[in-house]
C-alpha positions as CSV (number, residue, x, y, z in Angstrom):
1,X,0.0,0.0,0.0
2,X,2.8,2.7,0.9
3,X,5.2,1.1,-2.2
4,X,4.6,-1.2,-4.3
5,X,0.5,0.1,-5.7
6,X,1.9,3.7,-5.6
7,X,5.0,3.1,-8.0
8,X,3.4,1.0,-10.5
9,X,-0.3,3.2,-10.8
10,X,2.1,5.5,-11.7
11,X,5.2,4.2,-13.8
12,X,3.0,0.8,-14.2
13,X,0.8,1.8,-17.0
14,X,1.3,3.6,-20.7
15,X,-0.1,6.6,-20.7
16,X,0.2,7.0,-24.6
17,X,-0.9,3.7,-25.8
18,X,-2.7,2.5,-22.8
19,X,-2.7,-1.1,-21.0
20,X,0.3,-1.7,-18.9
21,X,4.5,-2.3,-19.2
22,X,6.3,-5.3,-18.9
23,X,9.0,-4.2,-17.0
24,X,9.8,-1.2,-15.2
25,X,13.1,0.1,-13.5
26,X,14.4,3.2,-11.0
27,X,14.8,4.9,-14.7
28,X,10.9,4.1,-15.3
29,X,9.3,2.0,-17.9
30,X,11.0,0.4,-21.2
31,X,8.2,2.0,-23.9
32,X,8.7,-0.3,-27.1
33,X,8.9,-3.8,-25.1
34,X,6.0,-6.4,-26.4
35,X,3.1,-6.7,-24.1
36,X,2.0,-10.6,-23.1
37,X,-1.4,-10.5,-22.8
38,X,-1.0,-12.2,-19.0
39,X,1.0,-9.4,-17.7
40,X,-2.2,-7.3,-18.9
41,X,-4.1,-9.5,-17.1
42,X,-2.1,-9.8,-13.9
43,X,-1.7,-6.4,-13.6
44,X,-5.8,-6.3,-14.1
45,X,-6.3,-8.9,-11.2
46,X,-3.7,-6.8,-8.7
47,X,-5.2,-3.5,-9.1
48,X,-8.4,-5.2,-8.9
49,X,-7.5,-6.2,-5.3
50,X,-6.1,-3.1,-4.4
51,X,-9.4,-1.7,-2.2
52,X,-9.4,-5.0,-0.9
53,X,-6.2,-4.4,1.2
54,X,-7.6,-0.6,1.5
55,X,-5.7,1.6,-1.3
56,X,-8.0,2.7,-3.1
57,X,-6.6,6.1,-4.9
58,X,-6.8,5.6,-8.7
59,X,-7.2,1.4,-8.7
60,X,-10.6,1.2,-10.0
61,X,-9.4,3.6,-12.9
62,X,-6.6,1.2,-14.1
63,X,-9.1,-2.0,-13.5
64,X,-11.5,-0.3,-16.3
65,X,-8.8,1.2,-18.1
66,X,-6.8,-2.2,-18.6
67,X,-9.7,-3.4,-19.3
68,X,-10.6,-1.4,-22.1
69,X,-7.5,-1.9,-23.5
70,X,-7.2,-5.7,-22.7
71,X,-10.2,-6.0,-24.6
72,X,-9.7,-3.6,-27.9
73,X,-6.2,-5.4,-28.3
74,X,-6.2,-9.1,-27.4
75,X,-9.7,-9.9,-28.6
76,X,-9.3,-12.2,-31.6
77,X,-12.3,-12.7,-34.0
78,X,-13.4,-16.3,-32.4
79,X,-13.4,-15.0,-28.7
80,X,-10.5,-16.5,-27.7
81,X,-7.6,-14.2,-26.7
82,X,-4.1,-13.8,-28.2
83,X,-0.8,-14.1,-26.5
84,X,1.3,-11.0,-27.8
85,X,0.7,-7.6,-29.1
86,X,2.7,-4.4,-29.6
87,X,2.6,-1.2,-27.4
88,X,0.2,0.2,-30.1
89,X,-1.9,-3.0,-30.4
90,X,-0.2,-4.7,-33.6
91,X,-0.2,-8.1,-33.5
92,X,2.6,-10.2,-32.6
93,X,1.9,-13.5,-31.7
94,X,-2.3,-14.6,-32.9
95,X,-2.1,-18.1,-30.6
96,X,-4.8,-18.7,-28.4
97,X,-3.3,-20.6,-25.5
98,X,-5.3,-22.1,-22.3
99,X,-2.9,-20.3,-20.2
100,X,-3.6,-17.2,-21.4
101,X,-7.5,-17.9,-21.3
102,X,-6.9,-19.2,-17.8
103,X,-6.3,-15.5,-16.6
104,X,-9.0,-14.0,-18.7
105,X,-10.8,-15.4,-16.2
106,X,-8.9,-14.6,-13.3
107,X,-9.4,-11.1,-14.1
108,X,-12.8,-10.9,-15.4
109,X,-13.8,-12.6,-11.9
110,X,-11.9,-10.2,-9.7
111,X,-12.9,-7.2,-11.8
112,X,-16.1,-8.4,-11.1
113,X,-15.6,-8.4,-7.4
114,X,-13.9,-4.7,-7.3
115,X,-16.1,-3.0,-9.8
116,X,-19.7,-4.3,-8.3
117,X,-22.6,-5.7,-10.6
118,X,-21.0,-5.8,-14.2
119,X,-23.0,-8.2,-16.1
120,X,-20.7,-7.8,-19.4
121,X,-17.8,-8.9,-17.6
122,X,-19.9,-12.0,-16.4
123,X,-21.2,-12.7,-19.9
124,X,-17.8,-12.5,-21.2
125,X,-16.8,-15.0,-18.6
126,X,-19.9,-17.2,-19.3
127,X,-18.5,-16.9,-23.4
128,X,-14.9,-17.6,-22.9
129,X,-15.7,-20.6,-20.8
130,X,-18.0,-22.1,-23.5
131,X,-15.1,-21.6,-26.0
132,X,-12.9,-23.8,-23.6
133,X,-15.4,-26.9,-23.8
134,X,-16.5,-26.8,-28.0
135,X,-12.8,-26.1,-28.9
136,X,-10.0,-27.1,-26.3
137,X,-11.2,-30.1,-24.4
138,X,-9.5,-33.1,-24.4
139,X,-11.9,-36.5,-24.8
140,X,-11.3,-37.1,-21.2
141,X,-10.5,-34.8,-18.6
142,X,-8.7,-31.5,-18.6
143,X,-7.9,-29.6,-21.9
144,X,-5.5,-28.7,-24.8
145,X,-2.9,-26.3,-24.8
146,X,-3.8,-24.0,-27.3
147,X,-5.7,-24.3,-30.3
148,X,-2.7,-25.2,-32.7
149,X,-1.1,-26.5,-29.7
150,X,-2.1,-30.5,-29.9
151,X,0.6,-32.0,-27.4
152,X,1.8,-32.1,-25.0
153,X,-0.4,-31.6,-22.2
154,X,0.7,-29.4,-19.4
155,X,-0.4,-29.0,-16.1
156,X,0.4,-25.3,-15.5
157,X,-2.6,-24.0,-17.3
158,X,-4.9,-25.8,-15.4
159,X,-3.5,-24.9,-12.2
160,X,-4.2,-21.7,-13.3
161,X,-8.0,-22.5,-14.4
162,X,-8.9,-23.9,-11.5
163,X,-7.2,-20.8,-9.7
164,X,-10.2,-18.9,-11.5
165,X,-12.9,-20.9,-11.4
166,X,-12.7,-21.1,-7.7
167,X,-12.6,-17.0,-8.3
168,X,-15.6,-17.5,-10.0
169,X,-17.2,-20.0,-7.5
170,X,-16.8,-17.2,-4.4
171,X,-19.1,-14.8,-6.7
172,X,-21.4,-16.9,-9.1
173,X,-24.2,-19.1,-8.5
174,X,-23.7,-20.9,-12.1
175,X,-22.8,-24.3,-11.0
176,X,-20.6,-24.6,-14.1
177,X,-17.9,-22.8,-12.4
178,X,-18.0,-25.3,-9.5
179,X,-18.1,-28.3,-12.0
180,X,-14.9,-26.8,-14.5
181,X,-13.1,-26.3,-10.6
182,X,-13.9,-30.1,-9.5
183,X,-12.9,-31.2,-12.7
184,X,-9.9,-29.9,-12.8
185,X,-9.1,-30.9,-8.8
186,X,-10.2,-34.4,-10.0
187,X,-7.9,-34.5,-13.0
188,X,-4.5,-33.2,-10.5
189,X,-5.9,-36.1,-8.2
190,X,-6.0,-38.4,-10.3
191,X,-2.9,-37.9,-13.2
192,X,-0.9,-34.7,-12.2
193,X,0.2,-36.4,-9.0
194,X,2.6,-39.3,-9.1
195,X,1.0,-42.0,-7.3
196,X,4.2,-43.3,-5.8
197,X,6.0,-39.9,-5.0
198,X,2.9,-37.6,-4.5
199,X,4.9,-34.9,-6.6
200,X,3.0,-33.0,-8.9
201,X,4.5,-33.1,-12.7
202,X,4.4,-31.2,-15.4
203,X,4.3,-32.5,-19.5
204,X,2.1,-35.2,-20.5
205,X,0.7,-37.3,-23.1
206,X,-2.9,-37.6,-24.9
207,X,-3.2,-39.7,-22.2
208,X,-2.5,-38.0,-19.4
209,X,0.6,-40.4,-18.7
210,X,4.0,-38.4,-17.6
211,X,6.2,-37.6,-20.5
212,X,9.7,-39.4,-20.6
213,X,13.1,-37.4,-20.3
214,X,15.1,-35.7,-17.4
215,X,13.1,-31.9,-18.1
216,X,9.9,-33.3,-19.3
217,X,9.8,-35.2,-15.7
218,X,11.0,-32.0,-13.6
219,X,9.2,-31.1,-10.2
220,X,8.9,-27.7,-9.7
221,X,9.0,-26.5,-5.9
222,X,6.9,-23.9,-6.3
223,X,4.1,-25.5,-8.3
224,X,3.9,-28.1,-5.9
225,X,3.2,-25.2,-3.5
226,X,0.7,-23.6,-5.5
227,X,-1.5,-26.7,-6.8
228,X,-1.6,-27.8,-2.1
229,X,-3.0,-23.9,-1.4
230,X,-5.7,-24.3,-4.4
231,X,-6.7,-28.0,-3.1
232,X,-6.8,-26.6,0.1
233,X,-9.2,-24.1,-0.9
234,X,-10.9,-26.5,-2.7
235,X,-15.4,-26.1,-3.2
236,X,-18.1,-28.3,-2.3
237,X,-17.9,-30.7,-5.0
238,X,-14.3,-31.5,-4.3
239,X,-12.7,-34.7,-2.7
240,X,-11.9,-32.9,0.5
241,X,-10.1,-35.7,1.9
242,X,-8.1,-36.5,-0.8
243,X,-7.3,-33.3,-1.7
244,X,-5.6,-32.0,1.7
245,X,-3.6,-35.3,1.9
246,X,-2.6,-34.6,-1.5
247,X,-1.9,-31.0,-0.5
248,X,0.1,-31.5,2.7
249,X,2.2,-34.1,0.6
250,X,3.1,-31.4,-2.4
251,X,3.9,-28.7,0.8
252,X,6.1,-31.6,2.5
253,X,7.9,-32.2,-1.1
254,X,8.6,-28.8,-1.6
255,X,9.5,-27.5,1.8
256,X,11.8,-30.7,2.3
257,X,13.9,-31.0,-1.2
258,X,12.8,-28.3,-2.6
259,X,14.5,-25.4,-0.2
260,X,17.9,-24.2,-0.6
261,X,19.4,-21.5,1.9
262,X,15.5,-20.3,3.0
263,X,14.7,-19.8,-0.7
264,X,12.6,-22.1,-2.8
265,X,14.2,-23.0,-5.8
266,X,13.2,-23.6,-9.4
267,X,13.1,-27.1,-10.1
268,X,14.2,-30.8,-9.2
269,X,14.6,-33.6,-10.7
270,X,11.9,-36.5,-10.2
271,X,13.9,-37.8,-7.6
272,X,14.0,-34.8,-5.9
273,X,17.8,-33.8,-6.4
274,X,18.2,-30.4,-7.8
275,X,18.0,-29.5,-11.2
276,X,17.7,-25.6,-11.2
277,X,19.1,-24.3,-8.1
278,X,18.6,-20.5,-9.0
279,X,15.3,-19.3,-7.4
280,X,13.1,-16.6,-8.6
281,X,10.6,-14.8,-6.8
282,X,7.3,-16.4,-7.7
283,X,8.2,-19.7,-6.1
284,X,8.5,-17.9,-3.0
285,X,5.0,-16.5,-2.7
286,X,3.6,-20.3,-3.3
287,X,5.4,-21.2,-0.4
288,X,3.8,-18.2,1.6
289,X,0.0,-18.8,0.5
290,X,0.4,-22.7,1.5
291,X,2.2,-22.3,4.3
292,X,-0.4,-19.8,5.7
293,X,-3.5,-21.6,4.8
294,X,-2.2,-25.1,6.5
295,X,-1.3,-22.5,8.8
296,X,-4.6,-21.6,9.2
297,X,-6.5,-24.7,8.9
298,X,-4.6,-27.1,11.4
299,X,-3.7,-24.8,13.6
300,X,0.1,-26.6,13.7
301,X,2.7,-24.7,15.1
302,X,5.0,-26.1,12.4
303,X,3.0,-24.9,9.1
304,X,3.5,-21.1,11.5
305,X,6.9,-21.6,11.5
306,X,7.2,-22.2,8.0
307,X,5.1,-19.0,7.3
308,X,7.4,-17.4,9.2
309,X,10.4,-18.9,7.2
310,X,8.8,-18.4,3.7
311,X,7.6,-14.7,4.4
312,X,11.9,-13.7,4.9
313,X,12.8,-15.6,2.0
314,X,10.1,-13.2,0.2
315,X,11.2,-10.3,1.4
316,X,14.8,-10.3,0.2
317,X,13.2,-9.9,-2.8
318,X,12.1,-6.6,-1.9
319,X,14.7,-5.3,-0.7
320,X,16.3,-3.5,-3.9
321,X,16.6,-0.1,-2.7
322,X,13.7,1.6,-4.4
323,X,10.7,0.9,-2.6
324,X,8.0,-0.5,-4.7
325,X,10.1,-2.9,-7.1
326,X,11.3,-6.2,-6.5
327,X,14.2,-8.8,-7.8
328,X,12.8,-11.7,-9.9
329,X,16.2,-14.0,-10.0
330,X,18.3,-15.0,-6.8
331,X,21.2,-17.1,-8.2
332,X,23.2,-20.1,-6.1
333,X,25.8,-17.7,-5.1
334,X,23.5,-16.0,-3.3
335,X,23.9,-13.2,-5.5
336,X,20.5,-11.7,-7.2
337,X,20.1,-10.6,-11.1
338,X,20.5,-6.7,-11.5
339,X,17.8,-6.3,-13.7
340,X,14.4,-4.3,-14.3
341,X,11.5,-5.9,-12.3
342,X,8.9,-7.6,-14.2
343,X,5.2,-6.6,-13.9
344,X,4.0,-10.3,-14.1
345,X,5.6,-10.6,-9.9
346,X,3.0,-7.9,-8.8
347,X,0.4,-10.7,-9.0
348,X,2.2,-13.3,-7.2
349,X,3.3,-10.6,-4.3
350,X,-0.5,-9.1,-4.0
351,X,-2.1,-12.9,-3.8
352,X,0.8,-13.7,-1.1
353,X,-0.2,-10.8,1.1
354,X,-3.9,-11.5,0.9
355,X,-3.3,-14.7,2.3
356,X,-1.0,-13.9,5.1
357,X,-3.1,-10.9,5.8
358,X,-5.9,-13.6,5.9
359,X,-3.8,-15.6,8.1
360,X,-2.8,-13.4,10.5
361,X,-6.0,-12.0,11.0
362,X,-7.9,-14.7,12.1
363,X,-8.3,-15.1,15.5
């Protein structure tokens, strides 16, 4: 609220073009850099949840604004959304992917939230969710990656999906958010896992069967985090059980092998020795949320302790001088990557304090 929402409302977003930067420094914003749309959304989503933690200022503003842009830009023809556009709106990169989609979502439902009634944003929701069934769903569970993107499967863009439909289930009435999120929580359950380690993986098959090959069988600390606080979460339809055993596991896996020095690092191999030991900051708020919601739930002084543990590997992060930016990269030598902070973090950093805020307020 004193830094980080200040800085980027104002260095954050193009005045000239509209929609927001990439990447901004102490010198300000890089104006020619191509604009994904998920940093658009992200950006969307964090400002969205800006009167949430009480800053209120010009949020609301850059929620419509983004919006407006988001919309006039990254809208193809067939209602999906592409990936890649220019500060001025040409077109870079036409592929509709499901991760992409996934935060469409995301947005649309926290704009929701923020904004009050909006009945377009909930139709364009409703729309965009249709699209995902008659054009990107697999036979089975889950769905494709894209629409020219056959194989393989990955499991990111789901984790991201069911991130918004449970958005969407806090809001809506329409039980077809509830059904896309137990879907989804069924699918991780069932093939995402590894049956015999209980680590979550990442490429797959038509079949949904792990893909061979040291990087396609990587486990990713910080995914592992992420996927335990959304089962955690979880919604009435869910295998509530299942999914907190599942959860605790994937928080044991990462806290255990996938921790180096009180960071968490980028990946391991499948049987758990490291295969990335640089860490960047997103892993780091995964730990947070799911630490603070076991936290929460079991009342354990351990999952506290590790709260405690994953909210000062955060904050070196955020200590780069200028109040308001962040470091993304933290190498093994201890040593972090001088470099202009990337707009996609501000979601991961906003989501982490709502859930420690949660956390701590609770009595």
């Amino acid at each position: 609220m004193n830094d980080a929402y200040p800085f980027w409302a104002q260095h954050g977003y193009d005045t000239v073009h509209g929609g927001f930067h990439e990447t901004v420094g102490s010198d300000g914003p890089v104006a020619n850099e191509p604009r994904r749309a998920r940093v658009q959304l992200r950006q969307i989503y964090s400002f969205a949840r800006a009167a949430h933690f009480g800053w209120r200022e010009n949020a609301l503003r850059l929620v419509r604004d983004g919006l407006d842009c988001f919309f006039k830009h990254y809208r193809r023809g067939d209602g999906f959304f592409r990936t890649l556009v220019a500060p001025d709106g040409t077109v870079l990169d036409d592929s509709a992917l499901l991760y992409d989609q996934a935060f469409v979502l995301l947005a649309l439902a926290e704009s929701h939230r923020s904004l009050g009634p909006t009945p377009e944003l909930v139709q364009a929701a409703e729309s965009l969710r249709t699209q995902l069934y008659e054009r990107l769903k697999c036979p089975g569970p889950g769905f494709r990656s894209g629409l020219t993107a056959e194989l393989p499967l990955l499991a990111n863009p789901h984790m991201h999906l069911l991130e918004a439909a449970l958005c969407w289930v806090t809001i809506s009435d329409d039980p077809a958010w509830a059904a896309l999120a137990d879907e989804i929580a069924g699918l991780a359950l069932d093939r995402l896992i590894d049956g015999s380690t209980g680590a979550l993986l990442e490429y797959f098959d038509e079949h949904w069967r792990p893909l061979s090959g040291r990087a396609k069988r990587s486990v990713e600390p910080g995914h592992q985090f992420e996927w335990a606080w959304l089962l955690l979460r979880g919604n009435p339809r869910m295998r509530e059980t299942a999914s907190r055993l599942a959860a605790i596991r994937l928080v044991e896996i990462g806290e255990t092998y996938g921790v180096r020095q009180g960071v968490a690092i980028n990946a391991l191999l499948e049987d758990f020795s490291i295969h990335d030991g640089n860490a960047r900051l997103w892993p780091q708020t995964e730990r947070l949320k799911a630490a603070a919601l076991l936290a929460t739930m079991t009342r354990e002084p351990r999952y506290w302790s590790m709260t405690e543990r994953a909210a000062a590997g955060l904050r070196r992060y955020l200590e780069t001088g200028v109040p308001g930016l962040w470091y993304d990269r933290l190498l093994t030598d201890g040593q972090f990557v001088r470099e202009r902070s990337p707009a996609s973090s501000f979601y991961h950093i906003v989501s982490a304090i709502g859930v420690l805020a949660a956390a701590i307020e609770r009595p």
